[in-house]
C-alpha positions in Angstrom: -3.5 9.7 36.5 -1.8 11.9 38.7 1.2 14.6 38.0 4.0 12.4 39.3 3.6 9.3 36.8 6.1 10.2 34.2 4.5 8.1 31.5 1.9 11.0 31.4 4.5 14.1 29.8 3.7 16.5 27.3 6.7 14.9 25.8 5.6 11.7 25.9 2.7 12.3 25.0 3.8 14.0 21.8 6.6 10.5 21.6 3.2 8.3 21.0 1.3 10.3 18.7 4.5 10.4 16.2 4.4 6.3 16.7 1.0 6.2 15.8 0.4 8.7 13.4 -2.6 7.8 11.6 -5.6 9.6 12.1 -9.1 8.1 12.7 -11.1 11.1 13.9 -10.5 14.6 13.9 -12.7 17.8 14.3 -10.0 19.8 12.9 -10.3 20.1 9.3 -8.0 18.7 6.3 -5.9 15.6 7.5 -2.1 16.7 7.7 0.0 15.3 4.8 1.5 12.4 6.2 -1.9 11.2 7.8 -3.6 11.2 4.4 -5.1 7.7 3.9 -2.8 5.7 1.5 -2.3 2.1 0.1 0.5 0.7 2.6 3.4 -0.6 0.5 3.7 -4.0 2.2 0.1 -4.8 1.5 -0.1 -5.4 -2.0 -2.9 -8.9 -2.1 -5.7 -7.0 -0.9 -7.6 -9.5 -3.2 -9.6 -11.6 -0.7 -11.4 -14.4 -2.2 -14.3 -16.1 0.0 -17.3 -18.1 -0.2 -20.8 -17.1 1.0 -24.3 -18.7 1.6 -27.3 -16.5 0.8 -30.6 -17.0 2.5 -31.9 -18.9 -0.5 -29.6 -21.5 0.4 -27.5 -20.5 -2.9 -23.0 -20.6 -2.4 -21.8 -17.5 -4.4 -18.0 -17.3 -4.9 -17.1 -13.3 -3.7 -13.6 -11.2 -5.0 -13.2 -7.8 -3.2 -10.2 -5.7 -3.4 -9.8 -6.0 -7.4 -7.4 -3.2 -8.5 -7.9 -0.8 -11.6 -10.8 1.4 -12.7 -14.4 0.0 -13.2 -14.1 -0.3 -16.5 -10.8 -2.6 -15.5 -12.7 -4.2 -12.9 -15.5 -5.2 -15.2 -13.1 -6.8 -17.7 -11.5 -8.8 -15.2 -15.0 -10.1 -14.3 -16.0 -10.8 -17.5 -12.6 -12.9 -18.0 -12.9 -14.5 -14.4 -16.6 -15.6 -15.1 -15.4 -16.8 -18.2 -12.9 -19.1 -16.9 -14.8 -20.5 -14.4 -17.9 -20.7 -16.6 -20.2 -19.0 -14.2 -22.6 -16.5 -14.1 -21.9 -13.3 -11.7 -22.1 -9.4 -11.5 -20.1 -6.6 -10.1 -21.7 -4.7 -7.3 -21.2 -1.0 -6.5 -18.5 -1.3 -4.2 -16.2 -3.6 -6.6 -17.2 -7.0 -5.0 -17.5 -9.2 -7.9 -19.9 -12.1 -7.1 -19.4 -15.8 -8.8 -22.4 -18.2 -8.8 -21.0 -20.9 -7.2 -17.8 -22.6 -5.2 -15.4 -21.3 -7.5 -12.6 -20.9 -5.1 -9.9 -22.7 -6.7 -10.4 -21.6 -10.3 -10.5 -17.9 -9.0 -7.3 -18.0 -7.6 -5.7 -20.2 -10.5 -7.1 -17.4 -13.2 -5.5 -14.6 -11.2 -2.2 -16.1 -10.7 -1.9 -17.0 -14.2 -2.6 -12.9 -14.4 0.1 -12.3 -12.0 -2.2 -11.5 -9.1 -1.8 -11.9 -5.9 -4.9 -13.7 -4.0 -5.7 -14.6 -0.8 -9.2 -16.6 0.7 -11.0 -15.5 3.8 -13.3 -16.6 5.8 -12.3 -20.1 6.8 
């Protein structure tokens, strides 16, 4: 890292924070207005539907990223359980878990509600 490389300029310097302008970690207070954490605009399915295996041996169905408020949330669980005639809860963070492989009917019930889904996890 010496003085003569170029690539090392205040300038540019300056040239790559403006290119990546969000902030991870900073000891300086409030986040400056156009760092402020936001919903991207291209990323609108952040409904990720996937299927997990407790310790028990049990499959549970689990839907994170469910938009709306809690009590929206909770409605959209009750009508998803419903349709897939399951028993489930919603946990703290949102995460609504199915009893059960209910993959396909999941992602059936919240097209026909004009969501966007999309599975993870393999």
């Amino acid at each position: 890292m010496g003085t003569s490389d170029s690539s090392y300029t205040p300038s540019a310097l300056a040239m790559s924070r403006d290119r990546n302008s969000r902030l991870v970690y900073s000891t300086a207070g409030a986040l400056p207005r156009e760092a402020s954490v936001e919903e991207p605009h291209g990323r609108a399915d952040r409904i990720r539907i996937r299927l997990d295996r407790r310790a028990s041996g049990r499959v549970v169905t689990l839907v994170t990223g469910l938009p709306g408020s809690p009590a929206e949330v909770a409605a959209l669980a009750k009508s998803l359980k419903s349709a897939c005639g399951a028993g489930g809860t919603v946990k703290d963070a949102g995460v609504l878990e199915l009893q059960g492989d209910h993959r396909d009917r999941v992602e059936a019930a919240l097209a026909a509600r004009g969501l966007r889904s999309k599975r993870a996890g393999g």
